[in-house]
C-alpha positions in Angstrom: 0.0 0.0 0.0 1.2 3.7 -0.6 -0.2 6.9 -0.1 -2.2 8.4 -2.5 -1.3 12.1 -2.0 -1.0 14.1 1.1 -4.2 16.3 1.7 -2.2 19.3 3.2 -0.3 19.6 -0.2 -2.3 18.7 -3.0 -5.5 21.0 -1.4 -3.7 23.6 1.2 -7.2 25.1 1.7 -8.7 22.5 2.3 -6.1 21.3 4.8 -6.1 25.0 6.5 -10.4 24.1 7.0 -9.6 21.2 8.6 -7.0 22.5 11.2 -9.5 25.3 11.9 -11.7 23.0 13.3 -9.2 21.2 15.3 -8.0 24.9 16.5 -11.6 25.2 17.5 -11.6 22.1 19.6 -8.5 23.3 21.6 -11.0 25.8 23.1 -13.7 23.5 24.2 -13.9 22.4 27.4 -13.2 18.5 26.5 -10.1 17.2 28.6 -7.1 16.0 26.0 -7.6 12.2 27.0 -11.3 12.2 26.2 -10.3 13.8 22.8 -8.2 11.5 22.3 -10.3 8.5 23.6 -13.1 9.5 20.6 -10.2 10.2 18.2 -9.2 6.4 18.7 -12.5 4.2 19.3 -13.9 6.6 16.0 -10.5 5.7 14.3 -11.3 1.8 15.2 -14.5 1.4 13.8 -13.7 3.2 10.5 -10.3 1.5 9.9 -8.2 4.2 9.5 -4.9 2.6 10.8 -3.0 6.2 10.5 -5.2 8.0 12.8 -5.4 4.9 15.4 -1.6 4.9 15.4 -1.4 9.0 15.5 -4.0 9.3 18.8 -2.6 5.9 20.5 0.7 7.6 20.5 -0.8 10.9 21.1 -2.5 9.6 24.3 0.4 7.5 25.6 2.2 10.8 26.0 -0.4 13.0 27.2 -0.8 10.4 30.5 -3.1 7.4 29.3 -2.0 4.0 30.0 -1.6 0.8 27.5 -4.2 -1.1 29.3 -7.3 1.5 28.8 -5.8 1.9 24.9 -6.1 -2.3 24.7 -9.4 -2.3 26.4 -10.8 0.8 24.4 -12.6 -1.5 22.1 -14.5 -3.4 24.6 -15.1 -0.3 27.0 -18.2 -1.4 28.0 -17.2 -4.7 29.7 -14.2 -3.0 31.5 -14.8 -1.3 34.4 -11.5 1.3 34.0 -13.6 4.1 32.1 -15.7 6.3 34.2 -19.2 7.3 33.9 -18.2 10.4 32.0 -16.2 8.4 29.7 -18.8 5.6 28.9 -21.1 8.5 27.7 -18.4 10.2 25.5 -17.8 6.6 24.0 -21.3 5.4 23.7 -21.4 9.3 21.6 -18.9 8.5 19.6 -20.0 5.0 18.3 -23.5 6.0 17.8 -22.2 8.7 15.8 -19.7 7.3 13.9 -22.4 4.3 12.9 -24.9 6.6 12.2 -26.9 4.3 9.7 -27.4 1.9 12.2 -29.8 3.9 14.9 -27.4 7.5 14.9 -26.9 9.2 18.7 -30.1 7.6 20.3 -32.0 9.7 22.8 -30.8 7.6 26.0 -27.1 9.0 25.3 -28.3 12.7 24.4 -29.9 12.8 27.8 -26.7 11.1 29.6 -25.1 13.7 27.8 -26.8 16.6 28.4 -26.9 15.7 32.1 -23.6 15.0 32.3 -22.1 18.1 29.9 -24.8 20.7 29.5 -26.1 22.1 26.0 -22.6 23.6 25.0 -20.3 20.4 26.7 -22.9 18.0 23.9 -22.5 20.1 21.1 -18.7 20.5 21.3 -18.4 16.2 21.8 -20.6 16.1 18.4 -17.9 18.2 16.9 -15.7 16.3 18.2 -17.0 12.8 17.0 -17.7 14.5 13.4 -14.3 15.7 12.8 -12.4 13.0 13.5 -15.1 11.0 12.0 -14.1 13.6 8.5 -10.1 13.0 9.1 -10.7 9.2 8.8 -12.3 9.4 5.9 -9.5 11.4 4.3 -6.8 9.0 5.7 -8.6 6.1 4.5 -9.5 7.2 1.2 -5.7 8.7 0.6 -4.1 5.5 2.0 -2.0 7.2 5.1 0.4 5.0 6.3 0.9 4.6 10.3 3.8 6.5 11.1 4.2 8.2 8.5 
């Protein structure tokens, strides 16, 4: 497999979008281990090996540990995430498989019990933009560690 072509040269502007909406996510009140925990499950389920390997790494250094990374994928029978955590999760699959039933109305209300208004809208974000980097990492063939 090689890439295709790197996004950030080919389309600049394009590029520049994207970055301004992971500028805009630096100022939300999301800790950096969530981000990164609905950078990588979102990364799992759509396959895009580049972004799992980017945010593993990315959350190794900013304080997570191996074993939460290895049980990320079956977060629901582990008992290391917190409340707060299995809400931002259950978010991020329902979003990423929207076809199947999209964010269902039990998780909005966790949601906005646990976050507010503002603290739901900015995960959405969240979930959708990584949920838009996958697509372009899958579809130009990014290679982990590259």
């Amino acid at each position: 497999m090689t890439t295709r072509f790197l996004m950030n040269e080919t389309e600049p502007g394009a590029y520049a979008a994207m970055l301004g909406l992971e500028k805009y996510l630096a100022t939300t009140g999301i800790a950096p281990l969530h981000h990164e925990l609905i950078r990588i499950r979102a990364s799992q389920i759509n396959g895009c090996a580049f972004c799992v390997n980017k945010h593993s790494i990315d959350a190794l250094n900013s304080g997570e540990t191996t074993q939460r990374l290895l049980l990320l994928p079956v977060w629901r029978e582990s008992p290391q995430f917190t409340e707060e955590e299995r809400i931002i999760l259950a978010m991020t699959e329902e979003i990423t498989l929207i076809s199947e039933k999209g964010l269902t109305d039990e998780t909005y209300e966790k949601a906005l019990a646990t976050f507010g208004l503002n603290g739901t809208a900015q995960l959405i974000m969240a979930v959708n933009i990584i949920n838009a980097w996958d697509r372009i990492g899958i579809t130009t063939r990014r290679i982990p560690g590259q």
